[in-house]
C-alpha positions in Angstrom: -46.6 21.9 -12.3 -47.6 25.4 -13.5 -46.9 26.7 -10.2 -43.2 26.9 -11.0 -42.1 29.7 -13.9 -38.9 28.4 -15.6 -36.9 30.5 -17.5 -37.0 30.5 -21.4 -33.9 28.9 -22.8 -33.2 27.8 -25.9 -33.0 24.0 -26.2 -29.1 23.2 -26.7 -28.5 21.2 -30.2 -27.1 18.0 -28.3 -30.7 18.1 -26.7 -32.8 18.6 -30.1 -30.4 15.5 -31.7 -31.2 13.7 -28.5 -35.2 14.2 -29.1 -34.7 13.4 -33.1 -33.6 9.8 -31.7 -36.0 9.5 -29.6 -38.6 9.9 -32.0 -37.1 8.2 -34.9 -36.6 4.7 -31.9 -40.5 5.3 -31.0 -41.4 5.1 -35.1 -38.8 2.0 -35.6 -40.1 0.3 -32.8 -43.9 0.4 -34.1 -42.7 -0.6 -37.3 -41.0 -3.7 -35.0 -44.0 -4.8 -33.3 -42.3 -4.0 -29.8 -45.3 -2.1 -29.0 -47.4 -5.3 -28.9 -44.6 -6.9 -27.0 -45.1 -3.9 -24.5 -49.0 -4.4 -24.5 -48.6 -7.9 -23.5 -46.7 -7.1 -20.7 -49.1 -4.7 -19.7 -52.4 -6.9 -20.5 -51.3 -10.1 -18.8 -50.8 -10.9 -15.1 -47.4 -9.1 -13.5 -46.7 -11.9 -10.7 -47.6 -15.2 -11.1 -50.2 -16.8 -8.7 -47.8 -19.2 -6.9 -46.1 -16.5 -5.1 -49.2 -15.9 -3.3 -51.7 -17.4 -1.2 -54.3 -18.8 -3.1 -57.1 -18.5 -0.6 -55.2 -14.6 0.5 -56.9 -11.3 -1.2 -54.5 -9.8 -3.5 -56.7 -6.8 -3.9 -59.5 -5.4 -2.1 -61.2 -2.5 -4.8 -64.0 -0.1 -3.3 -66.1 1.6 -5.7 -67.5 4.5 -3.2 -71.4 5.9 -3.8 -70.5 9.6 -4.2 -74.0 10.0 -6.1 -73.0 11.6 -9.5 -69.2 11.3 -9.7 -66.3 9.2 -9.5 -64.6 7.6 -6.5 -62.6 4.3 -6.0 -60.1 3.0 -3.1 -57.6 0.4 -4.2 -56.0 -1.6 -1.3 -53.2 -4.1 -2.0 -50.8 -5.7 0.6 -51.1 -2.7 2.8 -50.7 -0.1 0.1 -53.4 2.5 -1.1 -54.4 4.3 -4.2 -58.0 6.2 -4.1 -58.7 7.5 -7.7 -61.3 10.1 -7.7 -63.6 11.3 -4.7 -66.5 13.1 -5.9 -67.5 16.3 -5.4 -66.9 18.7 -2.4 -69.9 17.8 -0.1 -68.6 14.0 -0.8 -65.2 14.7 1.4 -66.9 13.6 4.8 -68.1 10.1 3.1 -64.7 9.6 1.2 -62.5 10.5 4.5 -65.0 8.1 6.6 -64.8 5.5 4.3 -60.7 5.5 4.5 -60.8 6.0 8.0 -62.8 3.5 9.0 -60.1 0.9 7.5 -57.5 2.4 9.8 -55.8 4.0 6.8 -53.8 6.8 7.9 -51.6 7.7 4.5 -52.5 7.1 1.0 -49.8 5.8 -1.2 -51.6 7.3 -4.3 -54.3 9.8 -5.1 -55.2 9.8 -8.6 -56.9 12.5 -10.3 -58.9 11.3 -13.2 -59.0 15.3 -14.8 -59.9 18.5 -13.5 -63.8 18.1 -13.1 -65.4 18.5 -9.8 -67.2 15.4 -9.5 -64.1 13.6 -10.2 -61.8 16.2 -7.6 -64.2 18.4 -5.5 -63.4 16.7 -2.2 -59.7 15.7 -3.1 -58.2 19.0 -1.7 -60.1 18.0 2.0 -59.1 14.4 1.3 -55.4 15.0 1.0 -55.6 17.7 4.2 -57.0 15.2 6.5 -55.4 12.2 5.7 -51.4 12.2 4.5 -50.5 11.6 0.7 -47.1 10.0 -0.5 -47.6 10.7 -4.2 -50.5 12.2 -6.3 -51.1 11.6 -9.9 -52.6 14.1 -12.3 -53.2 15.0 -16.0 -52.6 18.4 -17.3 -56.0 19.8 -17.4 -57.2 22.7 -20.3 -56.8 26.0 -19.5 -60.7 26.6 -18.7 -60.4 23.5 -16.0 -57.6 24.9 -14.3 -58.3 28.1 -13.7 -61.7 27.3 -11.8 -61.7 28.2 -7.7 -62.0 24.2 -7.0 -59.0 23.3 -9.3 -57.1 26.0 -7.7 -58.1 24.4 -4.2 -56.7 21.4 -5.2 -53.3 22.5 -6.0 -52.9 24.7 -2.7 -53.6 21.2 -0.4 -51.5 19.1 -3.4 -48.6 21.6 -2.4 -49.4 22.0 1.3 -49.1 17.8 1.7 -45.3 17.7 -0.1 -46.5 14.5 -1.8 -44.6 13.6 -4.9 -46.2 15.1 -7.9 -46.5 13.4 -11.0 -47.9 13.8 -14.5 -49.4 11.1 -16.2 -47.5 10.1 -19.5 -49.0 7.1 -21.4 -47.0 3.8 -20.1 -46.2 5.1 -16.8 -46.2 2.1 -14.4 -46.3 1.8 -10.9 -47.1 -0.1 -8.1 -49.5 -0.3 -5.6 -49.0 -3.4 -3.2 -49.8 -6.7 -5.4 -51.4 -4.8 -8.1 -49.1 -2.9 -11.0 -50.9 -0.2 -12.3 -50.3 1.4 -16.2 -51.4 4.4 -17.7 -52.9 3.9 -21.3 -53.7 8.2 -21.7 -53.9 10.6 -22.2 -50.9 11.1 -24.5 -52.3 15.1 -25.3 -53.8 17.9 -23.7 -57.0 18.3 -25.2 -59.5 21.5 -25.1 -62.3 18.7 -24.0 -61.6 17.7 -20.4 -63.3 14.8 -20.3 -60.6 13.4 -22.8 -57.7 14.7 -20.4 -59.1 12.2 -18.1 -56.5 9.6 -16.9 -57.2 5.9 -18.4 -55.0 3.6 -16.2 -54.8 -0.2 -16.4 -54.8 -2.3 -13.0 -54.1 -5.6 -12.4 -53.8 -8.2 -10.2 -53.4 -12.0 -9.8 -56.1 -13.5 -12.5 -58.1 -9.8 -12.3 -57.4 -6.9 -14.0 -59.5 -3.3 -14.1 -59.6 -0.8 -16.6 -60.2 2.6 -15.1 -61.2 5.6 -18.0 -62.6 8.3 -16.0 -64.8 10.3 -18.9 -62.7 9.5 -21.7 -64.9 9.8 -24.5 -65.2 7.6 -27.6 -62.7 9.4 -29.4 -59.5 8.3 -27.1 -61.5 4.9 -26.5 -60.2 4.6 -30.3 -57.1 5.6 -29.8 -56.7 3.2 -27.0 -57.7 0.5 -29.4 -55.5 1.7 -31.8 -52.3 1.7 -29.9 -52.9 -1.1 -27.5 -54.8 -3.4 -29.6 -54.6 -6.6 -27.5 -55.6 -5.0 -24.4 -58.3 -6.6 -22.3 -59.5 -6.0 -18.8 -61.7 -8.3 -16.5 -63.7 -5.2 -14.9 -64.6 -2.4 -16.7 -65.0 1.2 -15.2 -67.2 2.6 -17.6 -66.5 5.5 -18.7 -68.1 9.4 -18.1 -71.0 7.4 -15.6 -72.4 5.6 -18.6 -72.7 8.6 -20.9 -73.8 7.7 -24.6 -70.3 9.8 -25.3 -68.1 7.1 -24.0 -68.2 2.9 -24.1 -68.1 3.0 -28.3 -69.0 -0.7 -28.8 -66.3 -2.1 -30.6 -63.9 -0.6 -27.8 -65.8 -2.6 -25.0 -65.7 -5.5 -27.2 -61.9 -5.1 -27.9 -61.7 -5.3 -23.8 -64.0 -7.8 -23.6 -64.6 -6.9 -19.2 -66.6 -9.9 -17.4 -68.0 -7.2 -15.1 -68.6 -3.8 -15.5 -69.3 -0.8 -12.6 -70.8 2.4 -13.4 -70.8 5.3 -10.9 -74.0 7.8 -11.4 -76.3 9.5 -8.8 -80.0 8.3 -8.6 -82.7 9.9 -10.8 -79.3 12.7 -11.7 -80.7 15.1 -14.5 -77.6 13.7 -17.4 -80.0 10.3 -17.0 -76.8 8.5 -16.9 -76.6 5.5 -17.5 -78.0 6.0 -21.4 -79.7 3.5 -22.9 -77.3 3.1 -25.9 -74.5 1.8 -22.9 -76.7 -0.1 -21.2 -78.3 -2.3 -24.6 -74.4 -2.4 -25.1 -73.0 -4.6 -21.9 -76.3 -6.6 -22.2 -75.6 -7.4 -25.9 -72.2 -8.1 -25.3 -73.7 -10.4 -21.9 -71.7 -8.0 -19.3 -72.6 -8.6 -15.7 -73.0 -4.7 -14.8 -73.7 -3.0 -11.1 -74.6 0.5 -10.7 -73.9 2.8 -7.8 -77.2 4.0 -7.7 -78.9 1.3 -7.6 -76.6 -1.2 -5.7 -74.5 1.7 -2.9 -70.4 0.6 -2.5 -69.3 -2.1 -5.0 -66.7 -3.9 -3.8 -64.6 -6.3 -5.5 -62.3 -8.8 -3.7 -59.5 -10.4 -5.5 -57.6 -13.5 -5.2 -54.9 -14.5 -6.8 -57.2 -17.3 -9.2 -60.5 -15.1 -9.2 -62.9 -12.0 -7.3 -65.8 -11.7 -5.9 -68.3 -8.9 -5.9 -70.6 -7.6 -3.0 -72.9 -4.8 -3.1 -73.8 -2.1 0.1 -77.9 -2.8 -1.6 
């Protein structure tokens, strides 16, 4: 990360031929369709059913009330991934709430971008309880130099977990569910549109996670991944008019959808415009203000949903 100066060297020509290629194999292979053979991959199931249980849960997601923010613990055959955690005062809820499931490392902490109701408490979080990898976007130069972004990066260094940088396609594992990120694929001025927008599925169930990605990279999704669908929706920025442009939520076409806001919080998230859009398109919805923890169970044929309210 930008903790580590390297010194400035210029690029050999072997490596500038080498990046040439590179570039000319991503054009050809647009021009091929093997990006929509890569979609697929990534929009259908990545095991089958038969190899597991049918009556077992594949995946166990809890969608944590941290009031106006972000926060969601992933549990899959004994491996863990929390994405977000709210903002600082959150840390004693979030480190409860892990605790209390006898969770002693994290596989995977995910930083959605560098806002503090996404990341305030993820500095306590990976303190008190051990991290194995955390994954990040680079954040603009106004996020990252703020005193809870620094915190952040002292207890990311302090925990020696694995630190890595979200590229678009990265795939990984968490337990049953294989996880791909979708963006961003730029560092952009607007830090909501740094934010990490991962795909996650498991079984028959698959999530899409956009943190505040605003319309404009909700297009660009569309445009690069255009048979992409998702079961369960995160919606994106806490139901901000700025995200869930309605031909993108179409396009995914979600069953469910879960939006994370505090009660009676001064944005007056969620906006009217998302909501008249998830009942036009007939989207069951919850909302962490209204219903506490969301937690969906999954199987390996279907999920379930139960509410703390």
């Amino acid at each position: 990360m930008a903790r580590r100066k390297s010194k400035n060297k210029k690029m050999p020509l072997i490596a500038i031929v080498a990046a040439v290629l590179v570039f000319l194999a991503s054009v050809i292979a647009e021009q091929t369709g093997i990006w929509d053979d890569a979609l697929d991959t990534v929009a259908d199931n990545q095991f089958a059913a038969s190899d597991i249980d049918a009556d077992g849960t594949v995946l166990d997601v809890h969608f944590i009330d941290v009031g106006q923010g972000d926060c969601s613990l992933f549990v899959s055959d004994g491996k863990t991934m929390l994405v977000d955690c709210g903002e600082s005062e959150n840390a004693d809820t979030v480190i409860q709430t892990i605790s209390d499931m006898g969770i002693e490392t994290l596989d995977y902490a995910v930083i959605t971008h560098a806002h503090s109701d996404h990341m305030g408490a993820m500095a306590d979080v990976i303190t008190e309880i051990g991290v194995e990898n955390i994954l990040l976007s680079q954040p603009c130069d106004d996020s990252s130099e703020t005193a809870t972004y620094e915190s952040f990066m002292d207890a990311a260094d302090a925990s020696g977990a694995n630190i890595i940088l979200a590229q678009p396609d990265y795939t990984f594992t968490v337990g049953y569910a294989q996880c791909t990120v979708l963006a961003p694929s730029e560092v952009s001025s607007n830090e909501n549109n740094n934010s990490i927008v991962m795909h996650v599925s498991a079984g028959e169930t698959s999530f899409l996670l956009t943190g505040d990605a605003e319309k404009k990279v909700e297009k660009e999704i569309m445009e690069k991944y255009p048979n992409l669908t998702a079961t369960i929706l995160k919606v994106g920025h806490h139901g901000s008019s700025t995200s869930s442009y309605g031909e993108f939520i179409e396009q995914i076409s979600p069953e469910t959808a879960i939006i994370q806001c505090g009660l009676n919080n001064s944005y007056g998230h969620p906006h009217e415009e998302t909501v008249s859009t998830l009942k036009d398109l007939n989207i069951t919805y919850y909302q962490s203000d209204i219903h506490g923890d969301i937690t969906v169970s999954c199987t390996a044929d279907g999920y379930s949903v139960k509410t703390e309210k």
